[in-house]
C-alpha positions, 0 to 999 in steps of 0.5 A: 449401623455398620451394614452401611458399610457392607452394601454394595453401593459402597463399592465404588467407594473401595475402589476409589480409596484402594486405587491410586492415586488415593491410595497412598493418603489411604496407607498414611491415613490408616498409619495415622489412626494406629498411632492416635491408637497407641497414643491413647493407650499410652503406647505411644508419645505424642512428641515421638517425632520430632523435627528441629525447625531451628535450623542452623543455615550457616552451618557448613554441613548439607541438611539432612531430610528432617531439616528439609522438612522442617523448612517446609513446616516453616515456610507453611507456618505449620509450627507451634504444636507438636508435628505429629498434629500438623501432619496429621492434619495434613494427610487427613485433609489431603486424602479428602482432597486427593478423594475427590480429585481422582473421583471426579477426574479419574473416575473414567480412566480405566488404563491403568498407566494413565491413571499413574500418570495423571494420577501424580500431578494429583497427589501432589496438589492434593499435597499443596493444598492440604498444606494450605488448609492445614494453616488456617485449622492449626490457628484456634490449635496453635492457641491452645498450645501456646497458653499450655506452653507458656505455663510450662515456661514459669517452671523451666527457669533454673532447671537443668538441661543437657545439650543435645547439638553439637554446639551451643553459642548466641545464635544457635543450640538445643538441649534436652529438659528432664521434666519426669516424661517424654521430655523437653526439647529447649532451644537454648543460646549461651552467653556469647563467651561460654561454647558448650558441646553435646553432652555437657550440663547446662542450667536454664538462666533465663528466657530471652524472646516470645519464641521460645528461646532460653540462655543457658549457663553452665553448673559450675558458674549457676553453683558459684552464684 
């Protein structure tokens, strides 16, 4: 079975993946797998990354590269499941795309700054479109993410979170949610009177829209009740 793979008709094969552009999909693609790896195994988390698409536009400080990213994630529509998926996805179906591009383009080019350079323009649209694709695989994934995510819902009302932004208000907060894992990242609003910062102790009061938002209020005032 793996002789298939030792024959020497599959050298052009290599050379396409191991050159540029392709490449770089290959070093992605192959970063991916020792993940999905470790995820298996327990290594890893399939939420070690995470990227906050709640992002806060009129705050007065620049966005750092993870909000970029995160605007680009929203501008595609590539939220509702954990973004190590969506990213994955992407690099897979970009390295096929990227594949064939330079098979098809490149596979004549021999000048080595040439191939650079016509080689960019087709990353880049190997990118776009694995983007575009990747909206309409997520869609039956985003489903089953969303009933998941709604039965874990009846279970976070009442528990106790810890702010994790640096501020809390009506329009704008994260905390993070101890549920004996990884954890759970909420994004949480107070009541518009209460502010909280980073750090404080806050109790998930109740859900306020189908996006998944929570008011949260604090120990002392949840206690008095």
């Amino acid at each position: 079975m793996f002789a298939i793979f030792l024959n020497e008709n599959m050298d052009p094969f290599y050379q396409n993946i191991g050159s540029f552009p392709t490449a770089i999909y290959s070093v992605l693609l192959i970063i991916c797998a020792v993940y999905w790896a470790g995820a298996v195994i327990g290594i890893f988390d399939i939420d070690v990354i995470n990227i906050d698409t709640d992002i806060d536009l009129n705050a007065n400080s620049s966005h750092t590269t993870p909000d970029v990213l995160a605007g680009l994630l929203i501008k595609f529509k590539l939220v509702g499941v954990p973004v190590v998926i969506t990213l994955s996805i992407i690099i897979m179906l970009g390295w096929f795309i990227c594949y064939f591009l330079a098979h098809f383009l490149l596979s004549s080019v021999d000048n080595g700054l040439l191939r650079f350079i016509l080689g960019i323009p087709i990353v880049a649209a190997s990118l776009v479109a694995a983007a575009w694709l990747t909206t309409f695989v997520m869609q039956p994934i985003r489903k089953i993410f969303n009933r998941t995510t709604e039965q874990a819902h009846k279970h976070i009302l009442g528990q106790r979170a810890v702010v994790r932004t640096s501020r809390v208000d009506d329009n704008f907060g994260e905390a993070t949610l101890d549920d004996g894992g990884a954890g759970l990242i909420l994004k949480i609003r107070s009541n518009g009177e209460d502010q909280f910062t980073k750090g404080d102790r806050v109790v998930i009061f109740e859900r306020l829209n189908n996006d998944n938002v929570y008011r949260v209020i604090s120990e002392k005032e949840f206690d008095g009740f």
